[in-house]
C-alpha positions in Angstrom: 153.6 51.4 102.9 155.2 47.9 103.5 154.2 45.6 106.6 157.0 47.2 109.0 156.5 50.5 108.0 152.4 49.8 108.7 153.7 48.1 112.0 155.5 51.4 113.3 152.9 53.8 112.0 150.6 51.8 114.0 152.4 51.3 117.6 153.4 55.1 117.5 149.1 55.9 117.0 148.5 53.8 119.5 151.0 55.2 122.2 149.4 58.8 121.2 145.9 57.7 120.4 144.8 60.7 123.0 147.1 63.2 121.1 144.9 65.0 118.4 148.1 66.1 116.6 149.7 63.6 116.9 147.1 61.2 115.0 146.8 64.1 112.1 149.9 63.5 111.5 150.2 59.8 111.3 150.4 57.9 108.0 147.2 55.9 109.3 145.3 59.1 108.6 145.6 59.1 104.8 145.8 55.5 104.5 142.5 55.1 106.3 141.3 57.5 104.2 140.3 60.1 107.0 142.7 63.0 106.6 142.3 66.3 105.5 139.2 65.9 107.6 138.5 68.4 110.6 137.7 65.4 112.2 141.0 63.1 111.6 142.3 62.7 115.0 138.8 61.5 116.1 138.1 59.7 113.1 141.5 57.5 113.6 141.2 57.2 116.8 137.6 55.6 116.5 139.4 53.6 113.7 141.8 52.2 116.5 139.3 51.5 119.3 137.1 49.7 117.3 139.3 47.5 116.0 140.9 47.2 119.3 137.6 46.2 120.8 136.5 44.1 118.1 139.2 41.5 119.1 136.7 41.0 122.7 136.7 37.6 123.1 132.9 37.1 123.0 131.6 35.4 126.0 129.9 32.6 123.9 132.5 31.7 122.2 135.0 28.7 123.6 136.9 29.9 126.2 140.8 31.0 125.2 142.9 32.5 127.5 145.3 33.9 125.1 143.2 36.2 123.1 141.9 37.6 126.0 145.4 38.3 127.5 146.2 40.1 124.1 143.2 41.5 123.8 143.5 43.1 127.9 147.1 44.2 127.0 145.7 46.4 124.0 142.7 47.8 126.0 145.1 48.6 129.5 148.2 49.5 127.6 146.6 51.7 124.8 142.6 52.8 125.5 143.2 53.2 129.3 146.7 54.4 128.6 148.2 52.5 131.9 152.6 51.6 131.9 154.1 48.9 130.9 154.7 48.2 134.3 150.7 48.6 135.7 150.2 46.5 132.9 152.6 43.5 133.7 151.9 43.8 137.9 147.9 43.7 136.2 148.2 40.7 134.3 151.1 38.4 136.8 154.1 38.9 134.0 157.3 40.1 133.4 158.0 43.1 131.8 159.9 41.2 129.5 157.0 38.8 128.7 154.8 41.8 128.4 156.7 43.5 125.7 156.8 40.3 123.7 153.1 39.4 124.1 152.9 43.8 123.7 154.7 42.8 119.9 151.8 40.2 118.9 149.1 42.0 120.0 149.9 44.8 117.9 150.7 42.5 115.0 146.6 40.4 115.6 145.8 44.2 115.7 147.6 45.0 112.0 145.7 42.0 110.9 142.2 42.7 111.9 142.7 46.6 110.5 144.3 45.1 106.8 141.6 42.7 107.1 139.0 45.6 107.1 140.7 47.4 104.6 140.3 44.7 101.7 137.0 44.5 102.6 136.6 48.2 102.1 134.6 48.6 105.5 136.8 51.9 106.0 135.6 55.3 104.2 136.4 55.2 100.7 140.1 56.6 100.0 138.3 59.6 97.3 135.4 60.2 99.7 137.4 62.2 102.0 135.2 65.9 101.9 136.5 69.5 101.7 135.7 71.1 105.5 133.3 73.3 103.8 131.4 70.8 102.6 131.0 68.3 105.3 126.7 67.6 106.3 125.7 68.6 109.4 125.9 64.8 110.5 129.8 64.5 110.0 129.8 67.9 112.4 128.5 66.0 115.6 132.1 65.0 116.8 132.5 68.8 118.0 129.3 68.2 120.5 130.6 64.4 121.4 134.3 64.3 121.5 135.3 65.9 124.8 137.3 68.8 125.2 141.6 67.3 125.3 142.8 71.0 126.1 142.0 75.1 125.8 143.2 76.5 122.3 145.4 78.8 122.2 143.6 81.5 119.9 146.9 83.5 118.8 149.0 80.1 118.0 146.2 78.9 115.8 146.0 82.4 114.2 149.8 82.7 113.2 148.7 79.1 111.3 145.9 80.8 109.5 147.9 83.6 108.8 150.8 81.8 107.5 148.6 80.1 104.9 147.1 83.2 103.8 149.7 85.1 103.2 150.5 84.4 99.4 146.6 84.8 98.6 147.0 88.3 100.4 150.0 89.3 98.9 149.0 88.4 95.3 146.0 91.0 96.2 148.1 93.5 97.8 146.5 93.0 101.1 148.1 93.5 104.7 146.6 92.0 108.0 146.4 94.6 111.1 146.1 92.5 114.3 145.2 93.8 117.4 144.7 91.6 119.9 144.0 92.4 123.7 147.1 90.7 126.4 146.1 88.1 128.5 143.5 86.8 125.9 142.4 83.2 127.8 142.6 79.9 125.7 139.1 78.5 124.2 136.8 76.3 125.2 137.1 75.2 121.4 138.7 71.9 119.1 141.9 73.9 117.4 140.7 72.5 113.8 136.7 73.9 114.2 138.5 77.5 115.2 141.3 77.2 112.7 138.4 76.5 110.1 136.2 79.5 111.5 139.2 82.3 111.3 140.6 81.1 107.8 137.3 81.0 106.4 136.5 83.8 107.4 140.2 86.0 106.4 139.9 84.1 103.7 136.4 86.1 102.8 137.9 89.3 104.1 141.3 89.6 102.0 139.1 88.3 98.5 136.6 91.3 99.3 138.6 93.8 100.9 140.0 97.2 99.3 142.5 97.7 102.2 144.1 96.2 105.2 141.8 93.2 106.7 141.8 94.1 110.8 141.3 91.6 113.1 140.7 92.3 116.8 140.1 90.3 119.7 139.5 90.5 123.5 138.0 88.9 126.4 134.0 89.8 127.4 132.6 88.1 130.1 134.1 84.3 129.9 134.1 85.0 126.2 136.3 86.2 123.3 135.1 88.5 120.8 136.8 88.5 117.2 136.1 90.6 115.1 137.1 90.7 111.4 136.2 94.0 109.0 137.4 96.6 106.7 138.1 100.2 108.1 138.2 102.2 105.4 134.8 104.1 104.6 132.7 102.5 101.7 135.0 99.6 102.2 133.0 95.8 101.5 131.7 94.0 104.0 131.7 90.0 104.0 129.7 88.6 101.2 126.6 86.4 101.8 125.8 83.3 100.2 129.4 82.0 101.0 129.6 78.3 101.7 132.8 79.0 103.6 131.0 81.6 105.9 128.0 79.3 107.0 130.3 76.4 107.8 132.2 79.1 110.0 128.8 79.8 111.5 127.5 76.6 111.7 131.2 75.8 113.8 130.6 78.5 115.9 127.0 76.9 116.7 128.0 73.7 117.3 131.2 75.0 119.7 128.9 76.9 121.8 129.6 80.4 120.0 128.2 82.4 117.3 128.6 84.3 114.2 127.3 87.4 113.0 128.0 89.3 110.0 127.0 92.9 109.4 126.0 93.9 105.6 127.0 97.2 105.0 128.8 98.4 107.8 132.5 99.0 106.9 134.7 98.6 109.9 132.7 95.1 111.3 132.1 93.2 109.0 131.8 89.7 111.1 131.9 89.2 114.9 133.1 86.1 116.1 131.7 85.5 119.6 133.5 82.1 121.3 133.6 80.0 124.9 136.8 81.0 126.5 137.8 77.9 128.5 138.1 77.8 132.4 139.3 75.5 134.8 137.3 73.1 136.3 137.3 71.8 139.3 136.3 67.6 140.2 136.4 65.6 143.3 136.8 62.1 142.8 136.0 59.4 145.3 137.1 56.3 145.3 138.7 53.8 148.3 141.5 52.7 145.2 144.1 54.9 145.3 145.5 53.2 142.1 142.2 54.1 140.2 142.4 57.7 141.7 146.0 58.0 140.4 144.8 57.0 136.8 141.7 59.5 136.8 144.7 61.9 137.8 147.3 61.0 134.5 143.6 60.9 132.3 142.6 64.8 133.1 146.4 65.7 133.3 146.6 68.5 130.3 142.9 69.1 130.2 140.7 72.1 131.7 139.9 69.8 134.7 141.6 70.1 137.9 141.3 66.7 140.1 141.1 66.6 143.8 140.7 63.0 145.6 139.5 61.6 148.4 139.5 58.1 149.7 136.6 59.5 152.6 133.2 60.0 150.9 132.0 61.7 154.4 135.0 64.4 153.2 133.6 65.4 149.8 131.0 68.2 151.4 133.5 69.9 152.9 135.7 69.3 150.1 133.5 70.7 147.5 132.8 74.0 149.3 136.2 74.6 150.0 137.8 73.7 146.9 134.6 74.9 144.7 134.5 71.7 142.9 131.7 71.7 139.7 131.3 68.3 139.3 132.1 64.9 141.2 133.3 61.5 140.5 132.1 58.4 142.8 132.9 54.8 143.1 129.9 52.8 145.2 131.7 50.0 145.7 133.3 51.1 148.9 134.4 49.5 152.8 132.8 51.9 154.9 129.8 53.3 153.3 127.5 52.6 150.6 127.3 54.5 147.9 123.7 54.7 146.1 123.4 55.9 150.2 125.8 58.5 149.3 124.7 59.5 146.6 121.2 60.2 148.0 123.1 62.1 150.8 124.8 64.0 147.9 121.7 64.8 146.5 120.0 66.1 149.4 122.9 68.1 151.0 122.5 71.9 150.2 125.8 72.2 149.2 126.3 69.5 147.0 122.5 69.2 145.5 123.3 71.0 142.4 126.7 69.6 141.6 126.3 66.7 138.7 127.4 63.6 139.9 129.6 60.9 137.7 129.0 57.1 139.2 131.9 55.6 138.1 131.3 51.5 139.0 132.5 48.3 137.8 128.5 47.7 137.9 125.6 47.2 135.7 123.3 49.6 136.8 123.6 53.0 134.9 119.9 53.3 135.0 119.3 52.9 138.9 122.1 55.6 139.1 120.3 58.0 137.1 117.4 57.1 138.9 119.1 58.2 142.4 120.1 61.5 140.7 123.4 60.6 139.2 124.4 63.1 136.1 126.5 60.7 134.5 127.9 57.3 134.4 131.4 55.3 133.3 131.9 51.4 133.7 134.8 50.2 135.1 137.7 49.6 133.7 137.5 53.0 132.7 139.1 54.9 129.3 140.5 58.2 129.2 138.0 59.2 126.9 134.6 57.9 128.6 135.9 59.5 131.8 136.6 63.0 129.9 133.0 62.5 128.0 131.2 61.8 130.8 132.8 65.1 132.4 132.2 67.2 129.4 128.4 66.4 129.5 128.2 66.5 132.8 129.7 70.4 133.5 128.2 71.8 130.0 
């Protein structure tokens, strides 16, 4: 890859650096040695931010306004995902100027990650591990990495089953799918389920002396999937597979479970998963420029933003809209908000709801303190607002 092919790989990651397919498919991926990797659009986009943010002008160094200014333009443009114009109106330029300064920004960028590359501070290119390999330790992104969208559960299947069909053939083996209407997306990262299901079909076709059925419906905000044999005295899914206890140990880790049945024909796993609901947040904040970013960050994720510029509004706001979680400013005109916050705490119908202080203070502990759930510094990402959500509902 030459220096202008690097270039464009590198500004069309960073203009989808919150798109999970998007980043697995980018040339970055293998050249940052993190592909194959049920991790790779996290693992490239922490590749991305770091570099990004280690081009902070520290505060003890001599004071030089134009790496700050380039370093701004990569963390409003790309982390906090805000236009071009936002952007220019932000910094006191011309969209014109912007694009241009835009250009050498992402060049300094190029530099610091080529840089890091010679100095081998990136994974080694041949360490990349097989999915069913990966430690428990390289598994913690499915707790931390929030939740982008529900997964569609039949889409990801037809994925599974299009890889598996020349292993299935070559052993003469059909799949019978019969999957309940309506099924609800999952509260699930599309590479941990498209690992669970082709691990397990996988086990199923290379043990199975007929078709390999697959059923699933919806059980009480959960889907049940269930793989197995239905012929009598047909084999149920081995044990000691290292394929199967990564499948269980993703099914753990997204909130669901596996269970495999020795001897019993026509189950021979049950895949029990989340299914992903809609959630609703009231956001507070006197900036209505800040509430319409916090509106594009959840735009295409489970959570459903309602605003408000009044904070005496959000009681009545959260009973009638049945919002699970809020998100407060308490830097605002009319009322104080570590007072609010107490008022939150203490009202009966918002005592229970976890509360996000979202601040351009220092003072995440005195929040938590008052009986805050969560906490984001202003200027705020895309992906600390939709973390600090995640942990906050779950």
């Amino acid at each position: 890859m030459n220096r202008e092919q690097f270039l464009d790989a590198l500004r069309i990651a960073l203009n989808h650096l919150y798109d999970p397919d998007a980043l697995r498919r980018s040339p970055l991926a293998a050249l940052f040695a993190v592909a194959d990797r049920l991790d790779t659009p996290a693992a490239l986009q922490k590749i991305l931010t770091s570099a990004i943010e280690s081009l902070r002008p520290s505060p003890a160094a001599p004071a030089n306004p134009q790496d700050q200014r380039l370093y701004d333009i990569l963390l409003f443009r790309y982390v906090q995902q805000s236009t071009q114009e936002e952007v220019a109106h932000q910094l006191a330029v011309s969209p014109r100027q912007l694009r241009r300064e835009q250009t050498a920004a992402i060049e300094m960028l190029a530099c610091v990650l080529s840089d890091r590359q010679q100095r081998e501070d990136l994974p080694d290119r041949g360490a990349a591990p097989a999915a069913a390999a990966l430690p428990a330790d390289d598994l913690a992104w499915l707790k931390d990495q929030p939740l982008e969208a529900a997964t569609d559960l039949v889409l990801t299947l037809t994925g599974v089953l299009d890889l598996l069909r020349p292993l299935a053939a070559e052993r003469g083996v059909r799949f019978d799918l019969r999957l309940a209407d309506g099924l609800p997306g999952l509260a699930v990262h599309r590479m941990a389920l498209r690992q669970m299901l082709l691990s397990l079909l996988d086990a199923a076709v290379q043990s199975a002396t007929g078709p390999v059925v697959l059923q699933a419906a919806a059980a009480g905000g959960q889907v049940v999937i269930e793989v197995g044999h239905p012929l009598a005295g047909g084999a149920s899914l081995p044990t000691g597979n290292s394929a199967l206890d990564m499948a269980g140990r993703l099914a753990d880790l997204s909130g669901g479970r596996l269970s495999r049945v020795v001897g019993v024909a026509s189950r021979a796993a049950t895949l029990v998963l989340p299914a992903a609901q809609s959630v609703t947040v009231l956001a507070i904040d006197d900036n209505a420029d800040l509430l319409r970013l916090l509106e594009r960050y959840v735009e295409g994720t489970r959570y459903r933003l309602i605003i408000s510029r009044e904070p005496l509004a959000a009681f009545g706001l959260v009973e009638r809209e049945a919002a699970r979680a809020i998100v407060m400013d308490v830097m605002m005109p009319d009322v104080d908000g570590w007072e609010m916050l107490g008022r939150l705490r203490a009202h009966p119908a918002t005592a229970d709801i976890p509360i996000v202080i979202c601040t351009i203070l220092d003072q995440e502990r005195l929040a938590f303190s008052l009986g805050a759930s969560g906490f984001v510094r202003k200027p705020v990402t895309r992906e600390a607002l939709l973390a600090a959500l995640e942990a906050a509902v779950r």
